[in-house]
N, C-alpha and C positions, 0 to 999 in steps of 0.2 A: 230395596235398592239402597244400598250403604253412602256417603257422600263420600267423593273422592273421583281420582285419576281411571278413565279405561279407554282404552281401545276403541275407535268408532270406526266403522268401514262405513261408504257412501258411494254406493254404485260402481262406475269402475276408477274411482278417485282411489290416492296414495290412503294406507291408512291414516287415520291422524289419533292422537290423544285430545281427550275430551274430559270437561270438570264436569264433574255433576256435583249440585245443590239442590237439596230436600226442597225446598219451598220453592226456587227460582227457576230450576230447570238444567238446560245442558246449554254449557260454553263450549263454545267452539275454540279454538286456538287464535291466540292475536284478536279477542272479542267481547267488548264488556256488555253486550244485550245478550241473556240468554233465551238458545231456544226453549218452548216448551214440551212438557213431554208428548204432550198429543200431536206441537206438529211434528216432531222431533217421529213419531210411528207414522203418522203421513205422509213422510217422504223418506220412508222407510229406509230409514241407518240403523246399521246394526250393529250393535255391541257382540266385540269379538274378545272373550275370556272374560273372567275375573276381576275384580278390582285391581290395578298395580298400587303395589307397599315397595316404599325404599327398601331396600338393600340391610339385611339386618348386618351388626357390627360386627359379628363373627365374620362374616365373608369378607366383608370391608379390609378390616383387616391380615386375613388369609390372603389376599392379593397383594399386598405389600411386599 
């Protein structure tokens, strides 16, 4: 698992974006204790895609 921004679904809650950090764990949004990964599969949230990456500058641009 890469560090960075994804997708976390949690039962019948809104998606939300979530950080992950190698050593620390998963943030939650508006949250500076992170969960751990183990409880984080305990209460079974599930990462929905891919990592999210910005917006490369080609596009960026192309929208202007």
């Amino acid at each position: 698992m890469q560090e960075g921004f994804y997708w976390v679904k949690s039962g019948s809650e809104p998606l939300q974006v979530w950080y992950y950090l190698a050593q620390f764990g998963w943030y939650r949004p508006q949250s500076a204790i992170p969960v751990t990964t183990t409880y984080f599969k305990m209460m079974a949230f599930e990462i929905i895609g891919d990592r999210l990456v910005p917006p490369s500058r080609f596009h960026a641009a192309e929208s202007l």
